[in-house]
N, C-alpha and C positions, 0 to 999 in steps of 0.2 A: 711469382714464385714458381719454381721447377717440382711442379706435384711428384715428380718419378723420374728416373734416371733412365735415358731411350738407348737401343741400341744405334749405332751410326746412321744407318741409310736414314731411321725414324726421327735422328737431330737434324740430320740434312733436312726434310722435309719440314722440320718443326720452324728451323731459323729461314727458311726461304719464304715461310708463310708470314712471316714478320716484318715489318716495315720498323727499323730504327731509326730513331730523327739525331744519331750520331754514333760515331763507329763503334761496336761493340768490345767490350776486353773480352779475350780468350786466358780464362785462367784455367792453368790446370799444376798439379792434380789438385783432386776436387776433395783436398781435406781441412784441418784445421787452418794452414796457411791460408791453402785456398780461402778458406772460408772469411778470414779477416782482410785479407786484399778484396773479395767481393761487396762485403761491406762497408770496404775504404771508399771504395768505386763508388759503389751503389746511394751513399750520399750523399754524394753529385751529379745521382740521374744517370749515370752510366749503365747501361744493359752491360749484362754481363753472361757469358755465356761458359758454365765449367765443364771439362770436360778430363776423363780420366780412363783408365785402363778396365776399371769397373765401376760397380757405383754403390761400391761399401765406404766412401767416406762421407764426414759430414756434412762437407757443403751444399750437394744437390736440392736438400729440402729448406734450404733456406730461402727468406723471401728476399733477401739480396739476388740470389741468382735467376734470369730470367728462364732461362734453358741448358739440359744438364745432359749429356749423352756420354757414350761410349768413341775411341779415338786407339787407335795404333799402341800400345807399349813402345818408347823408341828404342829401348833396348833390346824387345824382340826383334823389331823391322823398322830401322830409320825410311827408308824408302814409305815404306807404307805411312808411317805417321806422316811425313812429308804430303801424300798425296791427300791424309782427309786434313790436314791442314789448309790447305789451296781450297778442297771442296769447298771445306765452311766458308773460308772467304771469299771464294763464288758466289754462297749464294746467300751473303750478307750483301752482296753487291757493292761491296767499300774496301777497306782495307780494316780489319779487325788489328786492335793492340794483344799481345803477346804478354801473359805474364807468368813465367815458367817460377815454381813454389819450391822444386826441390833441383837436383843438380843435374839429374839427367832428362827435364825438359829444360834446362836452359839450353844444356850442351847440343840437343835436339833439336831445337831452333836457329840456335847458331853456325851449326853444322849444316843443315837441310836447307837455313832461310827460304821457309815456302816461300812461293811466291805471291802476293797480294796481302801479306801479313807482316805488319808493323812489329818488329823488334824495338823497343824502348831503353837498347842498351848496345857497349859498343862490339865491335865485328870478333868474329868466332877468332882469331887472332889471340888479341887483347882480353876475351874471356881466356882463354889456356892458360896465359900467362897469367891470370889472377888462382883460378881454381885449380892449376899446377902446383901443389904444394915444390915441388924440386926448382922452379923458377921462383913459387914468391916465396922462399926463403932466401933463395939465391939475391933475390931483389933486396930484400930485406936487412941482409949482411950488408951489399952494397951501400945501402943508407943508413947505415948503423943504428937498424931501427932490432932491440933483442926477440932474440927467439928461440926455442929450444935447443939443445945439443941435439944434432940432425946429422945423419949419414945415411948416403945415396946407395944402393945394394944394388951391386954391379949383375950385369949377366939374367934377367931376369925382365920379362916385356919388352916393348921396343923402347927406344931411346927416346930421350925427353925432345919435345918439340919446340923445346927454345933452348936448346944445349948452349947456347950463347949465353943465357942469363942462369943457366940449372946453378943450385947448391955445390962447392967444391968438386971432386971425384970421385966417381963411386969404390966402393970398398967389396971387394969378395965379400961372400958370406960370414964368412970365417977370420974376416981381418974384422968383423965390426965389434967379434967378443975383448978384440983387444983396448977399443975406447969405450964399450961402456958396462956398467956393472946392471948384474942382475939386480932388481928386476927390471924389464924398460919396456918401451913398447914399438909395435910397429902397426905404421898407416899405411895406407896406400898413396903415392900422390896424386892419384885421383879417386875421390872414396866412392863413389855410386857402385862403380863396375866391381869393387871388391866388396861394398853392403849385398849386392847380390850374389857372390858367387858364394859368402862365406856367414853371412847375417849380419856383422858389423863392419865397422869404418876404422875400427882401433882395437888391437890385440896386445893384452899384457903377456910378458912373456917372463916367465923365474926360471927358467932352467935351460940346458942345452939340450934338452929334448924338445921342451917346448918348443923353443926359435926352430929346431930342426922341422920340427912338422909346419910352423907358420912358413918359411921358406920353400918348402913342399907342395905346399896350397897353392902359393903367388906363383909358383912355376908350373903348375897343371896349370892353374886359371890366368895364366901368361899377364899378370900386374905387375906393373912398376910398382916398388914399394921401398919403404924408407924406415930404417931403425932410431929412432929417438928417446933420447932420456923421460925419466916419469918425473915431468915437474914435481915437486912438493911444492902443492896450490896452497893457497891460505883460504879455506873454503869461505863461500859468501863475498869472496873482494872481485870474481871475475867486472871483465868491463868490457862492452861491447860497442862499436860505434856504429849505429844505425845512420844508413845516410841516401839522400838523391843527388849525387852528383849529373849536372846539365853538361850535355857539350862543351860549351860555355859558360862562364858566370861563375858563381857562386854554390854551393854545392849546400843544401839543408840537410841537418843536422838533430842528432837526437843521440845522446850517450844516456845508456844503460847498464843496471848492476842487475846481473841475476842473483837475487838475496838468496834465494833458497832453490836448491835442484832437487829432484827426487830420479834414482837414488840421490843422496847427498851428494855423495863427493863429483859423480862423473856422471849423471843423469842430466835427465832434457828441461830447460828451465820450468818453475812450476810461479815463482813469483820475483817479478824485476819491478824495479823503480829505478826514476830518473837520477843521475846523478853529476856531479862535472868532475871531470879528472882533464883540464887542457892539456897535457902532455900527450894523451893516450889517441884525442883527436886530433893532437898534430901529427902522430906518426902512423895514422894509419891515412890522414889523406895523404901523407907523401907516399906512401903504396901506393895508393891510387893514382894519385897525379903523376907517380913515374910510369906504370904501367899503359898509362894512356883512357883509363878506363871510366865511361859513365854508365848511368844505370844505377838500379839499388844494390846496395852491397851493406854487408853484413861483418864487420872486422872485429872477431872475439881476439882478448886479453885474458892472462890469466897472471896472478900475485904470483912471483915462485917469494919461497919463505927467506931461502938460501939466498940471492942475490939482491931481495930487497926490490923489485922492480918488476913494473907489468911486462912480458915476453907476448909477441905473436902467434897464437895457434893456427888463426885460419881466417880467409874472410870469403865471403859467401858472398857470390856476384847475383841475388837474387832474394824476394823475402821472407821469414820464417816466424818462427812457429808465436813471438809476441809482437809480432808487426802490430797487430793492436794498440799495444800503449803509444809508440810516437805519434800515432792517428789520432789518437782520445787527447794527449797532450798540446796539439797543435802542430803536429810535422807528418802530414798526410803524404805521405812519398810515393805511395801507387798512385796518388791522382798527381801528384807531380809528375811521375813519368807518364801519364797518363797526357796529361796537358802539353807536355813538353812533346809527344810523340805527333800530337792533332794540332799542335796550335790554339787549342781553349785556354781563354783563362783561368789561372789556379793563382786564387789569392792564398797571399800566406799571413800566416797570424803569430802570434809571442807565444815561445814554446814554453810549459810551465810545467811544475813537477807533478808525477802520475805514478800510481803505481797498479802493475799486472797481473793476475791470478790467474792460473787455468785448476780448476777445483778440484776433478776427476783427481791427480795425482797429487795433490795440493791437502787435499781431506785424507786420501790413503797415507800418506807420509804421518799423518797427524794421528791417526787411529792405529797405526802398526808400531813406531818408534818412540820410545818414550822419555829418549834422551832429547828427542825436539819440543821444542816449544813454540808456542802459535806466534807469527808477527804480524797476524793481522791485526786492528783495534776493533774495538765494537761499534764504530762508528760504519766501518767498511762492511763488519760484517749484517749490519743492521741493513745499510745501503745493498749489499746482493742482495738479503732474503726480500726485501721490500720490490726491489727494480727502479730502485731511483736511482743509483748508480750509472744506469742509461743517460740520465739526461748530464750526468758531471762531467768536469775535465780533469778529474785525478783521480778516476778508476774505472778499470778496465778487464775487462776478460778474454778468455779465451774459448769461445764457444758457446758458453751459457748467457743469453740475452733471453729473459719472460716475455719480452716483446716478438721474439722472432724461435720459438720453442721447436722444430723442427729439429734442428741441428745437435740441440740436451737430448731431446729425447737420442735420435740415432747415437749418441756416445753411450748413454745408458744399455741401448741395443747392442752395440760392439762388447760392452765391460762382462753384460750377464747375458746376452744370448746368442755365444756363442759364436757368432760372426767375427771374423778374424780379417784385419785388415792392415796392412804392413806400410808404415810409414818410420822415419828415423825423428819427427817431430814428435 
């Protein structure tokens, strides 16, 4: 277990002092995601080493992780993360596996590829084109896979990096009032660099003042960004296709429903279960297999009401915030890439149905709104309070394991004392 979270030079020293009898994961950042790819890891013997910009998240005090320190921001200084990237895997003396939780240690890795550290997924290329929303929409029309009404906002950051495969032609600012009606919204197509420069990834907009100021933003903070219609979701039907696509072979599989989000309509999942929608995973492996792309990824759907049919929002070359359940279920995809990255063997087993709670936002939904109603049963919620839960394969969490209490407590520490720690999971 990672007693404390070390400043760099003190992780350097800490992993040099260690002898791994197999190459260690680098997972970062060192939060809720983190925390459930360390776990993924960690019960197959895998050392794991998290590492993050600070050490207000959860993962550190877990006994999944072996060693926890401090590392570059890459959006401060790519060069610099790049350089204690190489460090640690000096003086792990191997090639340490890479598993980047949110979008800008992917892009970090991919971009930098230190050197002596294993990527588990494919070339900084092929990632653009996946996490380019202007391309995988572009890609997406091609394959007449639906997607939201999308228009590319001309004039505005630089040009898309697969302008061969981007979304139709961009639109002045001022021509996009003419295809859609208020209200609607605007992403950016790449969201990290506009969650930082503005606090989120998606701005609703009802007025022409509105749009004027989001417009105003994207052009100080020089973002490419894209105006789109506000699906009318049919809440609770989202579909998400969790998956490990190999180089080769066969790609494993886990389709998921976020049953309840908090907030409801547009908040971060609070409770998913397994589901099957075969349409939904064949068109998002054909994203993937046209893009070229393996690694974990992440392909949200959402119901629009009005067409009757699941549309593409986005898919996430990297894993998130219920990676838990396809692990507890039977579809361990970081030790697939894991395996797949070393050469170990990663047996697979019959994936069965599970269902995910992260509790923190899961209990406040349930205590604040009174128009929801619990879906949990009391069999599940017998199994948390108890900790047998731990030992099943149809339920799962996010963070709170009685066996491994480090982790509850620091989110209790983040909720009431005042510790503020920014993640989009």
């Amino acid at each position: 277990m990672a007693t404390r979270f070390l400043d760099h030079d003190d992780l350097l020293d800490q992993v040099d002092e260690r002898e791994f009898d197999r190459p260690p994961a680098i997972v970062c950042n060192a939060h809720i995601t983190g925390l459930g790819v360390a776990r993924a890891l960690a019960a197959h013997d895998v050392p794991v080493i998290a590492v993050d910009r600070n050490g207000d998240g959860v993962a550190p005090s877990s006994d999944a992780v072996t060693v926890a320190g401090e590392v570059t921001y890459p959006l401060d200084d790519l060069d610099g993360f790049c350089e204690d990237m190489e460090a640690i895997a000096r003086a792990v003396e191997g090639e340490p596996v890479a598993f980047g939780c949110m979008d800008e240690w992917v892009h970090a890795f991919a971009d930098a590829a230190p050197e002596g550290v294993r990527l588990p997924f494919a070339e900084k290329g092929v990632v653009d084109r996946v996490l380019d929303k202007e391309s995988l929409y572009g890609i997406a029309d091609d394959l007449g896979v639906p997607y939201p009404e999308t228009y590319r906002i001309a004039g505005i950051g630089e040009g898309s990096p697969d302008a061969a495969h981007a979304l139709g032609t961009p639109l002045d600012p001022e021509d996009v009032l003419d295809e859609l009606e208020f209200p609607f919204v605007i992403k950016p197509a790449r969201k990290r660099e506009f969650e930082e420069a503005v606090g989120t990834n998606v701005i609703e907009v009802g007025s022409g003042n509105e749009y004027a100021d989001v417009i105003e933003t994207a052009r100080e903070a020089d973002i490419r960004i894209m105006a789109q219609e506000k699906v009318p979701i049919a809440e609770g039907e989202d579909c998400s296709l969790a998956s490990y696509a190999p180089p080769t072979g066969e790609p494993l599989t886990f389709l998921g429903n976020p049953l309840v989000r908090f907030p409801r309509a547009f908040g971060t999942s609070c409770v998913v279960e397994r589901v099957e929608r075969p349409e939904i995973e064949e068109r998002a492996l054909s994203v993937l297999l046209e893009t070229g792309y393996y690694g974990i990824s992440e392909s949200e759907f959402v119901y629009d009401r009005e067409r009757k049919e699941y549309v593409l929002l986005d898919i996430n070359t990297r894993p998130w915030k219920w990676i838990g359940l396809p692990v507890v279920a039977g579809a361990n995809l970081p030790m697939a890439a894991y395996a797949q990255a070393t050469g170990v063997e990663s047996e697979s087993t019959e994936v069965t149905d599970a269902r995910w709670v992260y509790l923190p936002d899961y209990l406040e939904l349930l205590a604040t709104d009174e128009s929801f109603g619990d879906v949990m049963s009391e069999a599940q919620w017998t199994a948390l309070i108890s900790g047998a839960f731990e030992e099943s394969d149809d339920l799962a969490t996010g963070v709170y394991f009685p066996s491994d209490p480090g982790p509850t407590y620091d989110v209790i520490r983040t909720e009431f004392g005042g510790i503020e720690y920014y993640c989009s999971c």
